[in-house]
N, C-alpha and C positions, 0 to 999 in steps of 0.2 A: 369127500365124505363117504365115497362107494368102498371104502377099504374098511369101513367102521360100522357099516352097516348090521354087521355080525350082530354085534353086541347088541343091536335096536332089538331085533330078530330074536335074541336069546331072553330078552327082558322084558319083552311084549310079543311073543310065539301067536296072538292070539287077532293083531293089526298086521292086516295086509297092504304093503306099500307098492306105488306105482312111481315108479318114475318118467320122469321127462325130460328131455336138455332142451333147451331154445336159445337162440343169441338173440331174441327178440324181446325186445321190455313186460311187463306184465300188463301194461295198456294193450297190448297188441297180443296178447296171449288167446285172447276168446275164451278166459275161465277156463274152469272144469280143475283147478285145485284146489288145496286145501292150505298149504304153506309153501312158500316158494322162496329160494334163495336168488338176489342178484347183488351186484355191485352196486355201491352208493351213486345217488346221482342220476339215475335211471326212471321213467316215469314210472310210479305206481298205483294210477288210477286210485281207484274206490279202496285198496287194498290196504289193511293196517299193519302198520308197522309195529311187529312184538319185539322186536331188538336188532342192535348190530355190533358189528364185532372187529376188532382193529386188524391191520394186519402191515407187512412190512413188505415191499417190495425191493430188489436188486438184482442183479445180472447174474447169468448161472449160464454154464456150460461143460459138455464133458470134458474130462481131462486129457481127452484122446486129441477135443479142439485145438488145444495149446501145445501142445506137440513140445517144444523141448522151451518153450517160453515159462516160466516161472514168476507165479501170480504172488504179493497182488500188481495189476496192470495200473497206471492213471487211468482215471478218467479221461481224462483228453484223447488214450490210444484208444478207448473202445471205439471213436469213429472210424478208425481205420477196419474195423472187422468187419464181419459181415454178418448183420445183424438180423436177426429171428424177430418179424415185427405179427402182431396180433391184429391186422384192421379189419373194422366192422362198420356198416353206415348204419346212423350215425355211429361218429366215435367218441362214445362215451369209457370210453377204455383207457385206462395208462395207456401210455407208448412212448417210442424212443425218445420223441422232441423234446414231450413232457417230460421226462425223469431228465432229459440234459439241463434244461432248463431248473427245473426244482434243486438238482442237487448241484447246480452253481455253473450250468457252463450255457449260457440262452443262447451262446450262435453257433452251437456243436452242430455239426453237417454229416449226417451219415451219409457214408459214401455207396455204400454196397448192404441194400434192406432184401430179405426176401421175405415177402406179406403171403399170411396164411387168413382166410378165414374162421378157423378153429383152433382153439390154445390147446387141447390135446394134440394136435397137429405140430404146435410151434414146440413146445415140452419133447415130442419123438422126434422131431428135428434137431431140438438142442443136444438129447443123448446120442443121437446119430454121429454127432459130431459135423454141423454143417453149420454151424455157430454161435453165438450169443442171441438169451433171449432175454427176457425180462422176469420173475420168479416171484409168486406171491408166495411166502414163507410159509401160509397153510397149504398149499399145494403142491410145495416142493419139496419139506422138509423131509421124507423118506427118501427120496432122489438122494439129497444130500446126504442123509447118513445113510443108504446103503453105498456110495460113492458114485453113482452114476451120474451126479453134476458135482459141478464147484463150485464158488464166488470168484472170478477171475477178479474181482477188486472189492477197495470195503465199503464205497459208499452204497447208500442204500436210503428208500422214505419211509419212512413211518405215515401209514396211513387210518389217520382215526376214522371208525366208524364204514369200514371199506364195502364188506358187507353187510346188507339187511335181510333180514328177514322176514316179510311178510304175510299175514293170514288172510284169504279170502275173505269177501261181507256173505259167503255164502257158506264156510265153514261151520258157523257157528259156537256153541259152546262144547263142541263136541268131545266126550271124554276122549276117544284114540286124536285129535288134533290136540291139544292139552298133552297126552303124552310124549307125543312128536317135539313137541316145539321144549318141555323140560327136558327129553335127551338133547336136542341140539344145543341149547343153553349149556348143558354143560360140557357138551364134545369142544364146542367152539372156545368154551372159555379158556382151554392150553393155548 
């Protein structure tokens, strides 16, 4: 969402936004916002849910990874790579085991993982060329059309309802949270 901010900015000059990141659920956040984004699945205490939003995940890496190898790969070879994993405690996150399993392969054994605590992390890894990682299509889809990843093959999940969106019980009705939450409604809706 940081690359689209612009436009929040140009259409509302007048709401001043704060950001924050955490890999921590919103239970464990201690407040102090007003709308938060996280992954489905994740505890949301007292906090209500104003929508959520689909999203597709698949394996991406640069094209520099694949060196004279010519995509698409099976599935079966990506155990062989060396794979960009995302962990976090708990892991309420995709990851490798999961996507082998969901898109048909439950006793795929990755051989060679390197774990990041940070998906920006795992993302500058993959363009680095140090391997395959896992790619949510809202977060990578400029990666991919400026070229700086691939789809090294086609399978892929479709995940309903991946992110939510959540509003504080302390928000309120407030007109700047109301505007916040109809931009993100429609940013999210591509």
């Amino acid at each position: 969402m940081t690359p689209r901010l612009a436009g929040f900015h140009a259409a509302h000059p007048e709401i001043e936004l704060r950001l924050q990141s955490s890999i921590r659920p919103l239970t464990e956040s201690g407040g102090g916002f007003d709308v938060a984004i996280q992954t489905a699945g994740r505890p949301s205490g007292t906090s209500r849910l104003a929508f959520a939003v689909d999203d597709v995940v698949f394996p991406v890496c640069s094209p520099d990874y694949l060196g004279e190898t010519t995509p698409p790969l099976r599935l079966e070879a990506l155990q062989e790579h060396r794979l960009l994993s995302h962990r976090v405690a708990p892991q309420d996150w995709l990851d490798w085991p999961d996507f082998f399993a969901l898109a048909g392969l439950p006793q795929a054994v990755a051989k060679n993982v390197m774990a990041f605590d940070s998906y920006p992390l795992v993302l500058q890894a993959a363009i680095a060329g140090q391997g395959i990682a896992l790619g949510w299509r809202r977060t990578v889809s400029g990666l991919l059309a400026d070229g700086s990843l691939l789809r090294p093959c086609r399978e892929s999940l479709d995940r309903p309802r991946e992110f939510c969106v959540y509003v504080s019980p302390q928000a309120g009705n407030r007109a700047e949270t109301g505007a916040l939450l109809a931009w993100l409604r429609r940013e999210l809706a591509s």
